[in-house]
C-alpha positions, 0 to 999 in steps of 0.5 A: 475485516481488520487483521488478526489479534496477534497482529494488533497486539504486535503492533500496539507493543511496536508504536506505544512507548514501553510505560503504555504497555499495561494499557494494551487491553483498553487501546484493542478493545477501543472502538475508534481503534476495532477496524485496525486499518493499516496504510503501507507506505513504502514511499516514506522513511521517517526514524521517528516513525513510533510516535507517543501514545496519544499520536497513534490512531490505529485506525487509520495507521500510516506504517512506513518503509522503516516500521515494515523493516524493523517489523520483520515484514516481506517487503520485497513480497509487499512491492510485488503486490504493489507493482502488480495492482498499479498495473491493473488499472494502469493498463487494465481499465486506463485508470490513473490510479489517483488517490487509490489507497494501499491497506492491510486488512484480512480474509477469512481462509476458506475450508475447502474450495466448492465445486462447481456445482456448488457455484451454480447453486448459489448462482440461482439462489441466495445462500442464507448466513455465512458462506459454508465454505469460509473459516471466519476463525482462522483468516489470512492478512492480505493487501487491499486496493481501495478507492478508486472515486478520484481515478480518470480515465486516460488515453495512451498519449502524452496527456495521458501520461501527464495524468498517470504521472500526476496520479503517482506523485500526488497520491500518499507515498505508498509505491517506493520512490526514486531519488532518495540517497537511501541505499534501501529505499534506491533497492525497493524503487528498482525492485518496484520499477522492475516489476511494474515494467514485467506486469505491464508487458502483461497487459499492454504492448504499448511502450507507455509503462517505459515512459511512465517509468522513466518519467517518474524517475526525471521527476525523483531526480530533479526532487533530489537535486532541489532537497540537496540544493535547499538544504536537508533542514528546509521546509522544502526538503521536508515536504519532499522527502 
């Protein structure tokens, strides 16, 4: 479900420039725009992120790691969430997460929680209608982890930390990244690595969450090394960055 109306009108106000304001009603009630599907890309720190009006799809936004500040949100929560869902199919189902997308969207909040026998029931018979339970007015922004028809599966050695390495330079820049000379953007990437390596002490005892850590952190730092050595103002740099 898309996030709620407050949350579109908000941000509708954050990306369109103030001359578009009186324009709000026509660009919620769009139908290219209903879904309101949001990437979180907290890999990302562009300043001139709030594009003109004609640029922003708000059905497919892209927010990035300076919207999300500037926007109040939690980002150490949103981190949090990201760590731990990467560790799910990482040592979970030893899927490499390639092109899985990272999304805000919504739930409906539940009333009150069934009783077991209440299960059961809709166990052997199909309900009619909406679930009785579920409050479809009132609903609860959540992150949503889609996507997994590009994944493969990987086996604990070398290939296959080659794998889940290449899944998570290759994929849009959701997860924070090492190398940046931001001092936020170094804080959110420890924050993430940190709570990765704590989740998938969960899940596995293999030393194969290390690896993947460390070797996403060489790779951040050569990236750094060759933005600096090409010059901030190179294509290189930018397709980097």
């Amino acid at each position: 479900m898309p996030v709620p109306q407050p949350c579109r009108t908000a941000l509708v106000d954050y990306f369109c420039p103030r001359q578009f304001r009186d324009q709000r009603a026509q660009i919620l009630a769009d139908s290219k725009n209903k879904n309101f599907l949001i990437r979180v890309y907290l890999g990302r720190r562009d300043p001139d992120s709030r594009k003109k009006l004609s640029q922003v799809r708000f059905y497919n936004l892209p927010l990035l790691v300076n919207d999300v500040e500037t926007l109040g949100m939690q980002t150490e929560r949103l981190i949090a969430i990201m760590a731990d869902a990467l560790t799910n199919p990482h040592w979970k189902a030893h899927l490499d997460a390639n092109d899985v997308e990272y999304v805000l969207e919504s739930s409906p909040a539940m009333k009150s929680a069934p009783s077991a026998a209440e299960i059961r029931k809709m166990l052997v018979c199909e309900s009619e209608g909406a679930s009785p339970w579920l409050e479809f007015t009132k609903r609860y922004v959540h992150m949503w982890l889609l996507d997994f028809n590009e994944c493969k599966e990987f086996e604990l050695d070398q290939d296959g930390l080659r794998l889940i390495c290449d899944g998570f330079w290759r994929n849009d820049p959701y997860y924070p990244r090492p190398g940046s000379d931001h001092a936020n953007d170094v804080e959110l990437w420890n924050l993430f690595r940190d709570r990765y390596l704590v989740a998938s002490e969960q899940l596995t005892n293999s030393d194969m969450p290390h690896e993947f850590i460390q070797k996403i952190e060489v790779d951040g730092e050569e990236g750094r090394r060759q933005r600096t050595a090409a010059g901030s103002g190179s294509m290189f740099a930018q397709i980097t960055s």
